[in-house]
C-alpha positions as CSV (number, residue, x, y, z in Angstrom):
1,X,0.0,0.0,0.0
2,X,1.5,3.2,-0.8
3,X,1.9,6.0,1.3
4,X,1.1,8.9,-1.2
5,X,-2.2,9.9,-2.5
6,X,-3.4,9.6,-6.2
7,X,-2.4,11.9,-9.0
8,X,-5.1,13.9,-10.0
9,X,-6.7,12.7,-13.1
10,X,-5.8,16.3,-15.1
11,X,-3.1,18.5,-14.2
12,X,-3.4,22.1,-14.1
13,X,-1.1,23.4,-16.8
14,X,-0.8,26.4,-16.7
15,X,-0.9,27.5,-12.9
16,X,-0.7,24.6,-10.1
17,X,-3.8,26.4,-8.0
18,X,-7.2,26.7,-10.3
19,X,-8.2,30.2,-10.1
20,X,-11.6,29.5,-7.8
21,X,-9.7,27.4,-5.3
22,X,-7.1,30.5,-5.0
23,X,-10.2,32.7,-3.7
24,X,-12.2,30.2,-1.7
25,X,-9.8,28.3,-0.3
26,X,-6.0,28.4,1.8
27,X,-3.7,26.3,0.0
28,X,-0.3,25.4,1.0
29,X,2.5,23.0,-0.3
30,X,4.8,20.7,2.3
31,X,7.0,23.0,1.6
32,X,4.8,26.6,2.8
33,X,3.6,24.4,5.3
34,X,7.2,23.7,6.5
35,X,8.4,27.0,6.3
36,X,5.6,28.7,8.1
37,X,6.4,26.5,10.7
38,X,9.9,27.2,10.8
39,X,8.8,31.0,10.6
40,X,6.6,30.7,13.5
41,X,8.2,28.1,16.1
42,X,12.0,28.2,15.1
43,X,12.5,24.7,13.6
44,X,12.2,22.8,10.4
45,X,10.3,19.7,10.2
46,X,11.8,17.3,8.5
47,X,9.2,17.7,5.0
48,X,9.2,13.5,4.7
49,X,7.9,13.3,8.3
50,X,5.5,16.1,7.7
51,X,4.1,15.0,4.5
52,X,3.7,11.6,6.2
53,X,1.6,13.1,9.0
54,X,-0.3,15.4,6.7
55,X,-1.6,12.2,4.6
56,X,-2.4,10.8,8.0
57,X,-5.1,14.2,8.5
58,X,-6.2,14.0,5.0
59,X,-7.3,10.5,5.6
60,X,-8.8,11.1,9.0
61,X,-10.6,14.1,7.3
62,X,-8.8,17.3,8.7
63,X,-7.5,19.1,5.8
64,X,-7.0,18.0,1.7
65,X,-4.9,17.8,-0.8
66,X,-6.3,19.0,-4.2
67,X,-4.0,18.4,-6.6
68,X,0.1,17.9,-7.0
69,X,2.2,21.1,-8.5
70,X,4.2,20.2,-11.8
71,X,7.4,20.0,-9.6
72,X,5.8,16.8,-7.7
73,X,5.0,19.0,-4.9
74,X,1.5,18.5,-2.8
75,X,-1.1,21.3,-2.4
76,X,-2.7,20.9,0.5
77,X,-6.1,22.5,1.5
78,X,-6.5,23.8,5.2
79,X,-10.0,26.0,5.0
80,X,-11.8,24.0,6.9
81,X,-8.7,22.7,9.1
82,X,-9.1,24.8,11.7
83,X,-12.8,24.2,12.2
84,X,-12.5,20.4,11.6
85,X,-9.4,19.8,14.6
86,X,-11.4,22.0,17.3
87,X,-15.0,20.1,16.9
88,X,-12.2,16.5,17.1
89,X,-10.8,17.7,20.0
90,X,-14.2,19.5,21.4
91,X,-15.8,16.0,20.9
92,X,-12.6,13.9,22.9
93,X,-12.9,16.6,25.9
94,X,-16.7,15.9,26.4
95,X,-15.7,12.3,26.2
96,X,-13.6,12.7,28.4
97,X,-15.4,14.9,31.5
98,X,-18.6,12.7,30.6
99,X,-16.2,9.4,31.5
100,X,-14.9,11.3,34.4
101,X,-18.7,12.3,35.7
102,X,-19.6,8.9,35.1
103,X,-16.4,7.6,37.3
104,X,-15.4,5.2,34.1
105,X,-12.1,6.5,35.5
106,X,-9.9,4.3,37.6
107,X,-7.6,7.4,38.7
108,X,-7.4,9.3,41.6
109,X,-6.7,12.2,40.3
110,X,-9.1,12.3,37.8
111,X,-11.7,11.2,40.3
112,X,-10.8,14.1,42.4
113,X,-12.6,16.4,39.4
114,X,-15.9,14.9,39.8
C-alpha cells in the first residue's frame, strides 16, 4: 500500500492552484507548510515526516490535498482545518469529562474532578 495519494486525473497546466480554489480556499504546499512553521516556532520539520503526517489528517478528514504542483510538490487544503481539529478535539474533551462524571475512570486524580 503506498503511502502517497493519487495523482489527479488532469493536471493544471498552466498554474498549479485553479483560479476558484485561490479565492475560496488556503492552499499550501509541504513545503509553505514547513516554512511557516519554521517561521513561527524556530524549527524545520523534516518535509518526509511532515508530509507523512499530513496524509495521515487527510485521511482522517482534517484538511485535503487538491492536486500535486508540476514539480511533484502536494497542495494541501487547510480552510476548513481549523474548524475540523477543534470540533475532534471539542468531541474527545466531552468524552472525556462525561467518563470522568460517570467515574469510568480508575484514577485518583481524575476522580478528584468529579
Amino acid at each position: 500500500m503506498t503511502d502517497r495519494p493519487p495523482s489527479p486525473l488532469t493536471p493544471h497546466a498552466t498554474r498549479p492552484f485553479p483560479e476558484h480554489d485561490r479565492e475560496d480556499s488556503i492552499l499550501a504546499t509541504t513545503t509553505q507548510l514547513n516554512a511557516t512553521i519554521e517561521n513561527a516556532l524556530g524549527w524545520r520539520l523534516d518535509e518526509t515526516t511532515l508530509e507523512s503526517v499530513l496524509l495521515e489528517l487527510d485521511r482522517y478528514g482534517y484538511l485535503e490535498w487538491v492536486t500535486v504542483t508540476r514539480r511533484g510538490k502536494y497542495v494541501w487544503d487547510l480552510s476548513e482545518s481549523p474548524d475540523r481539529i477543534a470540533e475532534a478535539v471539542a468531541t474527545a474533551l466531552v468524552d472525556l469529562v462525561q467518563s470522568w462524571l460517570g467515574g469510568d475512570s480508575d484514577d485518583e486524580s481524575l476522580s478528584s474532578c468529579r
